[in-house]
N, C-alpha and C positions, 0 to 999 in steps of 0.2 A: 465175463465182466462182473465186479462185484458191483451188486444195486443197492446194497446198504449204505453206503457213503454216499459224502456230496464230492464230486471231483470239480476239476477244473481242467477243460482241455480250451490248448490254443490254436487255433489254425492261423499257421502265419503266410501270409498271401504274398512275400516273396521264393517263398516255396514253389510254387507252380502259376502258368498262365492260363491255364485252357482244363475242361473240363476233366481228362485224364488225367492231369496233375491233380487236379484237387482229390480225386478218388482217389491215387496213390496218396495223397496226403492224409485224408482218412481213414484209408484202409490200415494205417502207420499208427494212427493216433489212437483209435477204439479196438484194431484187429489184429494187433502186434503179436499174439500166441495163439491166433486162429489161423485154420486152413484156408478160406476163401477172404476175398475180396471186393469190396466197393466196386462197382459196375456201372450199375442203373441210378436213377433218380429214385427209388423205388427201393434197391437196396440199402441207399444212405438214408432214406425214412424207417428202413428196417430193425438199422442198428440204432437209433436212436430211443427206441423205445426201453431199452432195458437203463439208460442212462440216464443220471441223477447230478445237479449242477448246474455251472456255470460253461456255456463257451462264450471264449473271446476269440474273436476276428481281429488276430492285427493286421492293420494296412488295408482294412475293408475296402477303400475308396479305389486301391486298386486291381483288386476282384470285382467290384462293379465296373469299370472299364474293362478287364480281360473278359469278364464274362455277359459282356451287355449286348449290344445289339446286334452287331456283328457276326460273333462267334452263336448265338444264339439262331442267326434266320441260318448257318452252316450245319446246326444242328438238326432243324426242320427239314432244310432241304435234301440232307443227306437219307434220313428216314424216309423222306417223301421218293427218293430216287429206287431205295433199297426195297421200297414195297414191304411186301409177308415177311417179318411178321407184323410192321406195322401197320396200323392206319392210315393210309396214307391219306384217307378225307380228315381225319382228325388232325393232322400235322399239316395238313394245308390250311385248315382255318385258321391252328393256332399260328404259321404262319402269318397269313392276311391281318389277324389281327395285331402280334407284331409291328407289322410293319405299317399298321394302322396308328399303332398308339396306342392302342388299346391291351394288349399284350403284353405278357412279361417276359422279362429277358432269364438268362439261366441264374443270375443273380437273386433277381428276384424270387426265383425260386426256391433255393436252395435255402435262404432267409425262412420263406414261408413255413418249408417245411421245418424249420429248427423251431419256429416261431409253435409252430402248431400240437409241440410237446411240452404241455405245462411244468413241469421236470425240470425244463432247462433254462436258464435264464441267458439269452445268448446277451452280449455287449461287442458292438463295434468300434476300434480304435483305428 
């Protein structure tokens, strides 16, 4: 990826509904001439670091419903069932909390993490 320029990547959120989509969709948008792929939560914090710009989120408001509370306590639960390698005390609080209120949903997340690379200016439409 060239880090000398400012780009502009779009994720458009009739693209995918659920978590695997949205990786295929990144892994599209940043990983188009690379050998691997968007996976984790962890990976899409990975590749953003070499990246310079703006993203724009079209249709955010319907990635915040595909990826809000729902598909989010499916995410915990399933981690919580599958055990090693995960956490499974860490993905039950962050469950509890979830379903507390307190909690973010994967949306939320995914925000954070774009938020948390001063580099990038995300915009939601």
């Amino acid at each position: 990826m060239d880090t000398s320029t400012h780009k502009t990547i779009i994720i458009n959120s009739d693209h995918f509904s659920d978590l695997e989509g949205f990786y295929k969709e990144i892994s599209l948008l940043f990983l188009k001439d690379e050998d691997w792929k968007v996976g984790t939560l962890d990976g899409f914090n990975d590749i953003l670091y070499g990246f310079r710009g703006k993203i724009i989120w079209k249709y955010s408001e319907k990635s915040k419903q595909d990826l809000g509370l729902g598909l989010t306590k499916e995410f915990y639960e399933k981690k919580i069932r599958q055990g090693k390698p995960f956490n499974v005390e860490l993905n039950q609080q962050k469950l509890d909390d979830l379903l507390s209120g307190r909690g973010q949903t994967l949306f939320e997340i995914l925000v954070e993490i774009i938020q948390s690379h001063p580099k990038i200016n995300l915009k939601m439409q």
